[in-house]
C-alpha positions as CSV (number, residue, x, y, z in Angstrom):
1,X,33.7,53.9,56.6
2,X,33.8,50.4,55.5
3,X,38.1,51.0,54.8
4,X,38.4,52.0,58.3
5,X,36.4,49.7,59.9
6,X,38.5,46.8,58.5
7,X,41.6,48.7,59.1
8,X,40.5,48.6,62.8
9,X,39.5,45.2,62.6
10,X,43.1,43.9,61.5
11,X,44.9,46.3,64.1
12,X,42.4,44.7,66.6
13,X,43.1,40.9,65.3
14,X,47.1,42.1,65.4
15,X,47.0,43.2,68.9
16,X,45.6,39.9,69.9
17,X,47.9,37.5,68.2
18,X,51.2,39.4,69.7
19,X,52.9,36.5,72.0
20,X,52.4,37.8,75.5
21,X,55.4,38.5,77.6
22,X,56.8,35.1,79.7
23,X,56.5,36.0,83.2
24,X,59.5,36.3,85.3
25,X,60.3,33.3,87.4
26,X,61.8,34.1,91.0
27,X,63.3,31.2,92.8
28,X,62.9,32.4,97.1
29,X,64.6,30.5,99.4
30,X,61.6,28.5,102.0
31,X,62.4,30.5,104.9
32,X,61.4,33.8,103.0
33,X,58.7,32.5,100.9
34,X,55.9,33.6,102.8
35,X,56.8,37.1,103.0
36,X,57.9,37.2,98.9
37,X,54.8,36.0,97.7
38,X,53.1,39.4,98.8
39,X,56.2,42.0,97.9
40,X,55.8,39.7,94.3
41,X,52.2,40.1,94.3
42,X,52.2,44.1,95.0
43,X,55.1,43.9,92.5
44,X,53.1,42.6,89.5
45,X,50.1,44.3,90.6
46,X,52.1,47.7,90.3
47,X,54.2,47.2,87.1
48,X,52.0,45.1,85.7
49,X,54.7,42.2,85.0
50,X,53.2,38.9,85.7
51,X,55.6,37.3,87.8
52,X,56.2,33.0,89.1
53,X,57.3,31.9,92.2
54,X,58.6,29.0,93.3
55,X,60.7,28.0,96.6
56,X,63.0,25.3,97.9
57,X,65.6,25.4,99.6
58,X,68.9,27.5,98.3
59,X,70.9,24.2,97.9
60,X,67.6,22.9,95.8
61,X,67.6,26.1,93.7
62,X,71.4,26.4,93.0
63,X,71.4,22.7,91.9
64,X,68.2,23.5,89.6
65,X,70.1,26.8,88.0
66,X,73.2,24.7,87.4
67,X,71.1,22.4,85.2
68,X,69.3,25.1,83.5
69,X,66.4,25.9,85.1
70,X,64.3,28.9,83.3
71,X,65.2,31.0,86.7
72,X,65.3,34.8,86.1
73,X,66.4,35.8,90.2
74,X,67.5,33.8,92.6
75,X,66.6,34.9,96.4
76,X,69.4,32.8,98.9
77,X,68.8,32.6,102.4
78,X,72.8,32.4,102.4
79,X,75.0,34.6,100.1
80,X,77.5,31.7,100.0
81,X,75.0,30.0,97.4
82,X,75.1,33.2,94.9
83,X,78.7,33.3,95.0
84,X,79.1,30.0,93.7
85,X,76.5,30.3,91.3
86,X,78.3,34.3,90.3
87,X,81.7,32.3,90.3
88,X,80.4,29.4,87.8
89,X,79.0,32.4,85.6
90,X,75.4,31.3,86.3
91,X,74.5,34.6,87.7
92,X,75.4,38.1,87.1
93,X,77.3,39.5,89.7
94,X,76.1,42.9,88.7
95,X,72.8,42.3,90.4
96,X,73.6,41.1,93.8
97,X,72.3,42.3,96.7
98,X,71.2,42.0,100.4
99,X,68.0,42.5,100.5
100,X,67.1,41.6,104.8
101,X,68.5,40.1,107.5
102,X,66.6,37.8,110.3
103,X,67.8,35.9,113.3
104,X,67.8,31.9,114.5
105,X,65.0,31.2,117.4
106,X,65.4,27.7,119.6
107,X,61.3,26.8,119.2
108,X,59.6,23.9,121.0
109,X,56.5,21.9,120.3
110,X,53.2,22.9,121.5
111,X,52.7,22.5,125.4
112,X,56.2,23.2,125.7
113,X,58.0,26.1,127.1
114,X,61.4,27.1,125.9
115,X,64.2,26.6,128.4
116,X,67.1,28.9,129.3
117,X,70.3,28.0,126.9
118,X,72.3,27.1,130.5
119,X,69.3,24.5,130.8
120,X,70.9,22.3,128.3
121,X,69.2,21.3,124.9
122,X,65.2,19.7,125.4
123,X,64.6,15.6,125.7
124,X,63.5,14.3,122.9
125,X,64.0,14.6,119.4
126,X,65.2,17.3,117.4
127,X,64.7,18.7,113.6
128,X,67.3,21.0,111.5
129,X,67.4,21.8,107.9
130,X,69.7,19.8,106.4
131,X,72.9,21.3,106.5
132,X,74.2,20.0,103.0
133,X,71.1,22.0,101.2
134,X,69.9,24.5,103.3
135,X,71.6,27.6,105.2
136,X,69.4,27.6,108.2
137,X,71.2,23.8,108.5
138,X,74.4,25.2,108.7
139,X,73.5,27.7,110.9
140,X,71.7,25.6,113.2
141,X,74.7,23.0,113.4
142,X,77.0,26.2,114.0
143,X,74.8,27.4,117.0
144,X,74.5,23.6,118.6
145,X,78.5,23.2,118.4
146,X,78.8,26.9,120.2
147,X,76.8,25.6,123.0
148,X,78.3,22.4,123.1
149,X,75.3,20.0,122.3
150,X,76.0,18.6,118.8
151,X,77.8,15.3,119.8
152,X,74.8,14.8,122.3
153,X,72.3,15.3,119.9
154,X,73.5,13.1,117.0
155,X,71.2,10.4,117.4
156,X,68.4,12.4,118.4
157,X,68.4,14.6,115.3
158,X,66.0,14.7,112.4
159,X,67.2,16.7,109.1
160,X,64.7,18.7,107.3
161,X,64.2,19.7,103.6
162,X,64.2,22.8,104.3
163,X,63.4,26.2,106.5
164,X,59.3,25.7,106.1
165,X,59.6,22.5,107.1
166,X,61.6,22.2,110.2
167,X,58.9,24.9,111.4
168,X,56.2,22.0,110.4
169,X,57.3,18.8,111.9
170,X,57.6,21.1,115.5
171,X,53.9,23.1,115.2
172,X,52.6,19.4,114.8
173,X,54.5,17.8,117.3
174,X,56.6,15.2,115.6
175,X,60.0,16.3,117.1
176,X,60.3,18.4,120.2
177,X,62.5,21.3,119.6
178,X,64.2,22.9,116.5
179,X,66.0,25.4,115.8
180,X,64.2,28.3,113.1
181,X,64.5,31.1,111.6
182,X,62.5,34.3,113.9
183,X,60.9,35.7,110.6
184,X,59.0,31.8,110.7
185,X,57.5,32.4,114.2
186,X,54.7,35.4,113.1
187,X,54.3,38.4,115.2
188,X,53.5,36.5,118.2
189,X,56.0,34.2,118.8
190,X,54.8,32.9,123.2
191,X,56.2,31.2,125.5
192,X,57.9,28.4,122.5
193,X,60.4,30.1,121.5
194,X,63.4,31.6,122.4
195,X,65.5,34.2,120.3
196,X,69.4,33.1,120.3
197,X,71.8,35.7,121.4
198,X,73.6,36.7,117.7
199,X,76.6,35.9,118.7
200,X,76.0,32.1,118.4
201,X,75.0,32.2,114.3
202,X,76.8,35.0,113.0
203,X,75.0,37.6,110.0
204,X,72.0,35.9,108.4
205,X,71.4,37.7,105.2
206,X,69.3,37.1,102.5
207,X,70.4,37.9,99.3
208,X,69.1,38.0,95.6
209,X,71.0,37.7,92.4
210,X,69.6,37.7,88.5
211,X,70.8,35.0,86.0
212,X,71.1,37.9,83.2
213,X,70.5,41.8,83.1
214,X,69.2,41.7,79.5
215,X,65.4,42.2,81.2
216,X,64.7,45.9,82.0
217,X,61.9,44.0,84.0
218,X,64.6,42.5,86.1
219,X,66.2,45.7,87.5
220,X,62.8,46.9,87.9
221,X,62.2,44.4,90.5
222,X,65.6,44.0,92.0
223,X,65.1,47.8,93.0
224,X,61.6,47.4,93.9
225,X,62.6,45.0,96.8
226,X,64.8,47.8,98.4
227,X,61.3,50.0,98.1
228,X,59.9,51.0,101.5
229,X,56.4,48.8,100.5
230,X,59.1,45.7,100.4
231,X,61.2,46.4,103.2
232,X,58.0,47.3,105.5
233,X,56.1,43.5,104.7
234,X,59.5,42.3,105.5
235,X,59.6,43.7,109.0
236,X,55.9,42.6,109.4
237,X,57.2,39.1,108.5
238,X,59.8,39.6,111.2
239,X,63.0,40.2,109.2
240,X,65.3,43.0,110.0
241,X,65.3,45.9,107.3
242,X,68.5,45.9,104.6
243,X,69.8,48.5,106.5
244,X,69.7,47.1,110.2
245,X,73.0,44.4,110.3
């Protein structure tokens, strides 16, 4: 009795001084951080696979990977940014994938009402991500030259860190208009904003890509964000499904 008590006594003391397994550390682009913080909650929940998330924008994030960041997937609001990073051999191309789409909205400041598009763009001042880091920049400045109101908003423009915060600085009133991404706006969007025809911005897909496929856990994940579960909080946050261009 005493032989097998102290044999369960070492198993015991074993089991506890095993290194536990690193989490996995997802990188999410600000526009879709909101929504990815549940899928990777119901994620590790599931599988039990303790996961980290952090978000910037996917300039921010390619930049951090480049200088060797401890980043196991990378989630781009642009695929542009995970071909670079797949051309540079920082990520596998193996593992890419779309994962949802979303469109740009024109949204106003509080006690505002969106105007028409043949209204011409709102006095006052405007915010944009910053084109040089984040896609929804380069978006935005692509649907302004459509319409033919960059050169007149040059000096009226404030640039943004990124996606989350160009939706800030309008909800409190520091600039008057913006242009954001629809999944931003919740399920009840008003009178503020006002969806822009496609046309204008062209696909808007976001896209995720893993530094290494060495991690079973990795695959396990990349596949559960094509899993109804995922796809379905994405559509409550307002994206489009994978398989709605």
């Amino acid at each position: 009795m005493r032989h097998l008590t102290l044999t369960a006594l070492m198993l015991f003391l074993a089991a506890c001084h095993q290194p536990q397994e690193a989490p996995l550390t997802i990188a999410v682009a600000a526009g879709m951080a909101p929504a990815m913080q549940q899928i990777l909650a119901t994620f590790s929940q599931t599988h039990d696979i303790p996961v980290h998330m952090h978000s910037a924008s996917s300039g921010t994030i390619a930049g951090q990977i480049r200088l060797g960041a401890s980043i196991d997937v990378m989630i781009a609001a642009d695929p542009e940014w995970l071909d670079r990073l797949i051309a540079s051999g920082h990520l596998d191309p193996a593992t890419y994938q779309v994962i949802a789409h979303d469109r740009l909205c024109l949204l106003v400041a509080p006690g505002l009402t969106a105007p028409r598009l043949a209204d011409g763009p709102v006095a006052g001042t405007w915010a944009i991500a910053d084109p040089a880091h984040a896609p929804l920049g380069r978006h935005a400045r692509h649907v302004l030259q459509r319409l033919g109101w960059w050169d007149a908003l040059q000096d009226r423009l404030v640039l943004a860190q990124d996606a989350r915060a160009v939706a800030q600085m309008i909800a409190s009133g520091h600039v008057q208009a913006g242009i954001v991404y629809r999944s931003s706006l919740g399920a009840q969007p008003g009178p503020q904003a006002l969806e822009l025809p496609p046309h204008l911005h062209g696909p808007i897909r976001f896209a995720a890509a893993a530094t290494s496929r060495d991690d079973a856990r990795i695959a396990l994940l990349l596949d559960f964000l094509h899993q109804s579960q995922s796809q379905d909080l994405l559509m409550a946050a307002r994206f489009q499904r994978v398989d709605q261009p």
